[in-house]
BALUMZA-51488 format. One record per residue (C-alpha): x, y, z; residue in one letter. Coordinates in pm, 1 decimal. Layout:
<X X | Y Y | Z Z | residu a>
...
This chain:
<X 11290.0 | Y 7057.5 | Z 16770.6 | residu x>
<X 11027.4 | Y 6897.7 | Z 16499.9 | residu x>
<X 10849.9 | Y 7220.6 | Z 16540.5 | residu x>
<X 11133.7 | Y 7397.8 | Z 16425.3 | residu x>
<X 11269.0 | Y 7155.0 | Z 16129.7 | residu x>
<X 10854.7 | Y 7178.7 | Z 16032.5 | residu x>
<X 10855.8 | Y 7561.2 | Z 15980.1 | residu x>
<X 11205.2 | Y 7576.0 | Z 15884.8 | residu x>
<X 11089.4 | Y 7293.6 | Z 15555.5 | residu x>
<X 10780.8 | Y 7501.1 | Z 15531.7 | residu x>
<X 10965.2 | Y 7852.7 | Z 15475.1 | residu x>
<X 11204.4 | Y 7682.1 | Z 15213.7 | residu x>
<X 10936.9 | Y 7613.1 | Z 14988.0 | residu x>
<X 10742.9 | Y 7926.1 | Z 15017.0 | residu x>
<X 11071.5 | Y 8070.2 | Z 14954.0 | residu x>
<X 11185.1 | Y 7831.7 | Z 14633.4 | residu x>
<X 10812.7 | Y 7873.8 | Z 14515.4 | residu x>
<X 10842.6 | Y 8249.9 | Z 14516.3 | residu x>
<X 11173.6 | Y 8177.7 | Z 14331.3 | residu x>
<X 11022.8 | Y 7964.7 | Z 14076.0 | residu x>
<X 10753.0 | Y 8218.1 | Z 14070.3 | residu x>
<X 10973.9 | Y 8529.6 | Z 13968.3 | residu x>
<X 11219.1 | Y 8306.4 | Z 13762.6 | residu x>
<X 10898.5 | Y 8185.7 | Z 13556.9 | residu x>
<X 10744.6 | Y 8558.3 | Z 13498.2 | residu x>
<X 11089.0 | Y 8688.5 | Z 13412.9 | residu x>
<X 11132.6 | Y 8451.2 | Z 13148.0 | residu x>
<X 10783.5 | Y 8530.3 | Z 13031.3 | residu x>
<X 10858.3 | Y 8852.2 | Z 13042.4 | residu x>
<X 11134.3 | Y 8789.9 | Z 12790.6 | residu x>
<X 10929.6 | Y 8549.7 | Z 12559.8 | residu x>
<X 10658.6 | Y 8875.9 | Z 12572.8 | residu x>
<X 10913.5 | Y 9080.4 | Z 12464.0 | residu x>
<X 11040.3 | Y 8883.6 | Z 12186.9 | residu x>
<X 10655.9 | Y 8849.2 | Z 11982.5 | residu x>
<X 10595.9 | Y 9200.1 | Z 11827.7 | residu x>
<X 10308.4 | Y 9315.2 | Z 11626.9 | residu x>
<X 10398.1 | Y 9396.0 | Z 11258.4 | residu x>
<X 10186.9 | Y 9744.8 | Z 11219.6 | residu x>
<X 10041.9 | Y 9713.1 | Z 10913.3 | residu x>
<X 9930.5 | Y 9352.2 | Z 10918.5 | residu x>
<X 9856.3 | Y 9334.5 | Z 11301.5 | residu x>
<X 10027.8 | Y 9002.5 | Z 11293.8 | residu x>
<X 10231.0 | Y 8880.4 | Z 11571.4 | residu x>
<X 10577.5 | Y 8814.3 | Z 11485.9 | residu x>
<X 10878.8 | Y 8685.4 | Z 11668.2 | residu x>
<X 11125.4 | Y 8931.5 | Z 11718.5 | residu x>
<X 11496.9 | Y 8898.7 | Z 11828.3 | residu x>
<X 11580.6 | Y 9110.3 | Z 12118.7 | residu x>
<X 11682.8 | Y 9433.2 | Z 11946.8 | residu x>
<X 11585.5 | Y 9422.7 | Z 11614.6 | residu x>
<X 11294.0 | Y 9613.8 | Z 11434.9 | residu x>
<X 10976.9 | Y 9425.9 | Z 11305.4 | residu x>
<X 10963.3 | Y 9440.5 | Z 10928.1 | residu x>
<X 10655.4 | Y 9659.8 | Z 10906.8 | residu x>
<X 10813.9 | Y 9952.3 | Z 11096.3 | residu x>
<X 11097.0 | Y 9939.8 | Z 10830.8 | residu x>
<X 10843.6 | Y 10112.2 | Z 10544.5 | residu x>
<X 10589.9 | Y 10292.6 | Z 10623.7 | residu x>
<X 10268.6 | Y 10475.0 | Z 10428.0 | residu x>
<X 10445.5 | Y 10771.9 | Z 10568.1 | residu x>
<X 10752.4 | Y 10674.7 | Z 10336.1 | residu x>
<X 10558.2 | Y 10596.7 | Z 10024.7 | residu x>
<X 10384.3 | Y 10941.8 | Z 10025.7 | residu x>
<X 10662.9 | Y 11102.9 | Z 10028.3 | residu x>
<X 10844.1 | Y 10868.6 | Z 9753.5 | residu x>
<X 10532.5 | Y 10896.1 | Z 9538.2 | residu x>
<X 10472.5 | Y 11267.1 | Z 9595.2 | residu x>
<X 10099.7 | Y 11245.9 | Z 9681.6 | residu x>
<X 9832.5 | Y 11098.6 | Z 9939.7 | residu x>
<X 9889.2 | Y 10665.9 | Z 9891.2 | residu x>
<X 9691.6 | Y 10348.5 | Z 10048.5 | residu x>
<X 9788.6 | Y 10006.0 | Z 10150.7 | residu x>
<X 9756.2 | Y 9761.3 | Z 9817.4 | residu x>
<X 9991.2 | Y 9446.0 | Z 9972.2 | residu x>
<X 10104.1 | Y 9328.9 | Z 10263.7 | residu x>
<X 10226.8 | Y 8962.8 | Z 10374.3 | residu x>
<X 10517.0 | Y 8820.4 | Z 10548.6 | residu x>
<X 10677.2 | Y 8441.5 | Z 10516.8 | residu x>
<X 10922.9 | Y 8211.2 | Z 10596.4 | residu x>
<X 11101.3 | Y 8035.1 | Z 10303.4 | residu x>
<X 11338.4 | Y 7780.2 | Z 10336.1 | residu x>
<X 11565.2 | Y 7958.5 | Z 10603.9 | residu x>
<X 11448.4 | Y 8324.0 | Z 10470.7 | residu x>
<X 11226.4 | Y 8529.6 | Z 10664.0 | residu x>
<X 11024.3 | Y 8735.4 | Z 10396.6 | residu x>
<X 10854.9 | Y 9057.4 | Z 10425.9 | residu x>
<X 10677.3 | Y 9282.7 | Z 10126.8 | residu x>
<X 10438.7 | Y 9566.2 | Z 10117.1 | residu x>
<X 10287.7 | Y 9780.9 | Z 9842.2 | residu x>
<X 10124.3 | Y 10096.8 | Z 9837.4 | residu x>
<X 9955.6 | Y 10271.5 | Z 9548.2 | residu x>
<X 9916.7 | Y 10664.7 | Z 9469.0 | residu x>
<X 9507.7 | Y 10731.6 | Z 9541.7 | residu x>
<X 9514.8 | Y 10892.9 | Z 9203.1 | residu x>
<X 9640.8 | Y 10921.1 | Z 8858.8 | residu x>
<X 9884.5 | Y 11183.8 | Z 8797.5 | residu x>
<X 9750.7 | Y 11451.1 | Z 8553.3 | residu x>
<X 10043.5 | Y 11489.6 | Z 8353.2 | residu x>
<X 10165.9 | Y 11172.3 | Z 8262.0 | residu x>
<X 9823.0 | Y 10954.9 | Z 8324.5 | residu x>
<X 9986.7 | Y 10685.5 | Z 8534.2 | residu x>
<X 9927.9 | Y 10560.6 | Z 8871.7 | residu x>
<X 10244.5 | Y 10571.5 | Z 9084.9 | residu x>
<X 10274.1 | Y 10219.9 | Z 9287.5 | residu x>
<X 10608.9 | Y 10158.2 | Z 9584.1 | residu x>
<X 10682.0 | Y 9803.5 | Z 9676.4 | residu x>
<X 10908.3 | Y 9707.8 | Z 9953.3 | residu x>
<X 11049.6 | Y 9389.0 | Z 10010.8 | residu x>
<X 11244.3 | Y 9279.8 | Z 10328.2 | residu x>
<X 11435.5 | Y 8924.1 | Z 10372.7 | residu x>
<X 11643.5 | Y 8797.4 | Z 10671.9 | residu x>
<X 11848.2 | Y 8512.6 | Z 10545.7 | residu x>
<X 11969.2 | Y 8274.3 | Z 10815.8 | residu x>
<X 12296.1 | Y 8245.6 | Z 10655.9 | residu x>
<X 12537.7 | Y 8541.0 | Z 10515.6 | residu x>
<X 12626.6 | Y 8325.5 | Z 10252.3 | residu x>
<X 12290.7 | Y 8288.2 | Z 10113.2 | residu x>
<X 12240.2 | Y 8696.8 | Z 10169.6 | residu x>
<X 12547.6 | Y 8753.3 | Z 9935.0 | residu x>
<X 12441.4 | Y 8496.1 | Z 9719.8 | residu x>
<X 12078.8 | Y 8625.9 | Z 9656.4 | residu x>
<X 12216.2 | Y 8976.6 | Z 9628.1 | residu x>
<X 12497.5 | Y 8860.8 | Z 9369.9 | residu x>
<X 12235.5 | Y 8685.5 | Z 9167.6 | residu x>
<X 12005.3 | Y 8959.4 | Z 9128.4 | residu x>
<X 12299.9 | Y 9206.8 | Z 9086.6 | residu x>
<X 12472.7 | Y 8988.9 | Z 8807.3 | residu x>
<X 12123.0 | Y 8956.0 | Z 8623.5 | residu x>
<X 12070.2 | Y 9319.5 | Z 8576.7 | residu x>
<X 12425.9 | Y 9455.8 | Z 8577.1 | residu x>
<X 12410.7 | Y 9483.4 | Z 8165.7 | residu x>
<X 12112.6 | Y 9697.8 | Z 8163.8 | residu x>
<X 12126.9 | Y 10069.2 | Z 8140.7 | residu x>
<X 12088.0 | Y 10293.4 | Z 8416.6 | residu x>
<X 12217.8 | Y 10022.2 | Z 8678.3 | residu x>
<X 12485.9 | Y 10242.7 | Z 8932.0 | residu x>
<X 12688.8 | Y 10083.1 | Z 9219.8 | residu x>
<X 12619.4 | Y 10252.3 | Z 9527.3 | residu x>
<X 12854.1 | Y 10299.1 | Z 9789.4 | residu x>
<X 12741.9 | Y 10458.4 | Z 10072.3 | residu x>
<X 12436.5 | Y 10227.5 | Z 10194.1 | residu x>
<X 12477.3 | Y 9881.5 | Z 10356.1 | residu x>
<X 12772.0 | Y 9661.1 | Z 10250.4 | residu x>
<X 12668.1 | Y 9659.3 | Z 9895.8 | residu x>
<X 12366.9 | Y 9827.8 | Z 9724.2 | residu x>
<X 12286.9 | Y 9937.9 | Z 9355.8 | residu x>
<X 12041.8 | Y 10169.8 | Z 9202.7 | residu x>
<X 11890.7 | Y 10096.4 | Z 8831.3 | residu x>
<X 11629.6 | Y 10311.6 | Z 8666.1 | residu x>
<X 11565.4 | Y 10358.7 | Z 8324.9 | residu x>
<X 11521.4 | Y 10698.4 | Z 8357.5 | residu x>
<X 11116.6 | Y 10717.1 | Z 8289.0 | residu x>
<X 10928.4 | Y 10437.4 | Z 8436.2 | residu x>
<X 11101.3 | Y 10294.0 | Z 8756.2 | residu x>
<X 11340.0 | Y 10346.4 | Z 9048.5 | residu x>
<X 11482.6 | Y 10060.4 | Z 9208.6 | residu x>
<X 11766.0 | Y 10038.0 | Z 9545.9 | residu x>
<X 11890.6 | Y 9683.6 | Z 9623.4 | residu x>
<X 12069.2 | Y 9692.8 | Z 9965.2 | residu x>
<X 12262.5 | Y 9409.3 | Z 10179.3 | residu x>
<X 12320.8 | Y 9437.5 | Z 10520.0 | residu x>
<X 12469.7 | Y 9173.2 | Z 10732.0 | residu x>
<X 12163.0 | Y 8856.6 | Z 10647.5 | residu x>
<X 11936.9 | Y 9179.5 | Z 10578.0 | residu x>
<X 11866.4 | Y 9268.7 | Z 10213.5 | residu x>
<X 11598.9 | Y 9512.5 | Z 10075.7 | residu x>
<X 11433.1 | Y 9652.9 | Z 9743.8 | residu x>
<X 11248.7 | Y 9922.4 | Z 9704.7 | residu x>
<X 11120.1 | Y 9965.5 | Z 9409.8 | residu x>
<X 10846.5 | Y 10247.1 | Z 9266.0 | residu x>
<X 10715.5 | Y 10137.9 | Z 8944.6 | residu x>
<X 10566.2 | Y 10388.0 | Z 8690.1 | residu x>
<X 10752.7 | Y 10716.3 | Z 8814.0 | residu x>
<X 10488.4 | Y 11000.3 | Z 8766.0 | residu x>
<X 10563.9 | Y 11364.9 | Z 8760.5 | residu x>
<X 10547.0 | Y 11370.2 | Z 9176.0 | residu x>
<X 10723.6 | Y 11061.5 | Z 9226.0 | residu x>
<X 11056.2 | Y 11203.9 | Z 9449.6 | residu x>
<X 11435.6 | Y 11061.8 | Z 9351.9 | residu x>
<X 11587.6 | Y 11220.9 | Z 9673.9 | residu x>
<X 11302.7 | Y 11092.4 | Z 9904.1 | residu x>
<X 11323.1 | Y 10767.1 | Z 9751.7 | residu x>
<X 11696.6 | Y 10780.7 | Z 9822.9 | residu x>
<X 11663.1 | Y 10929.1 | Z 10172.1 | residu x>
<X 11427.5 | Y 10677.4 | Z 10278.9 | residu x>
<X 11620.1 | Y 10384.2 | Z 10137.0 | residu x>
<X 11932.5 | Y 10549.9 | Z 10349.4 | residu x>
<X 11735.9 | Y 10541.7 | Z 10623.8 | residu x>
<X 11555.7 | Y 10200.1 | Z 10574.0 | residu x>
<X 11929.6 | Y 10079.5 | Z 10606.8 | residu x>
<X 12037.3 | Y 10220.7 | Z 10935.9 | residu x>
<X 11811.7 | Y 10124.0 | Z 11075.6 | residu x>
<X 11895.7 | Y 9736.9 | Z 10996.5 | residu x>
């Protein structure tokens, strides 16, 4: 009878190791899952289940085809501020443009706010600041509120908020390849995806 209450003890805790065992890798499993690597810094960065890592949002792919022409990698760094998780790139044409002898340059800039309040509050802040200038033109059809402001020789800019999420996209010194509907399409694009 000993014998038996011995191997009976014995194969409970082989069996509520094993348990322990498979409920520990699962939940590293999870945590693995949660730490992504931003591809362009090569930075690991926590993740929420489901949601897309900052640097897959904008691509080099996306700036060529905003700036018209072959582009490199001229910024790249990621934060946290406050309660604001803070993401920015930049890349820059290879080459001047011929005909109007300026260098076309794309800068992205991603933030997560913890709060929506503080998302609609950033975005109203930046929106009231610039809503005087010329060229500045609600958009309806992108996130759940965007503008677009361009002066009409120099610079394109898209301000988007989704949800926490807001964006800017911004290409500064618009050369004679520099592409309105890409720049458009991508930002339409950039925001689905949020």
């Amino acid at each position: 009878m000993k014998k038996i209450l011995c191997l009976i003890t014995v194969i409970m805790t082989v069996l509520g190791c094993n348990e322990s065992t498979t409920t520990s890798n699962t939940k590293d499993q999870q945590e693995n899952e949660q730490i992504k690597t931003d591809p362009v810094t090569n930075d690991k960065v926590y993740q929420p289940p489901g949601s897309i890592p900052p640097g897959y949002l904008f691509t080099k792919s996306d700036a060529e085809k905003i700036l018209g022409e072959q582009a490199h990698l001229t910024d790249s760094s990621s934060a946290m501020k406050v309660d604001t998780l803070e993401y920015k790139c930049a890349y820059t044409a290879n080459s001047k443009d011929l005909k109007t002898g300026k260098t076309g340059v794309v800068y992205f800039l991603f933030e997560q706010y913890a709060r929506l309040s503080s998302a609609k509050n950033a975005y109203s802040s930046i929106r009231t600041a610039n809503e005087n200038h010329e060229g500045v033109k609600t958009l309806h059809d992108m996130g759940d509120e965007a503008y677009f402001h361009s002066d009409g020789q120099n610079f394109y800019l898209i301000l988007v908020r989704k949800g926490e999420k807001m964006i800017r996209i911004k290409v500064n010194k618009t050369t004679s390849t520099t592409s309105l509907d890409e720049f458009n399409l991508v930002a339409k694009n950039i925001t689905a995806a949020l």
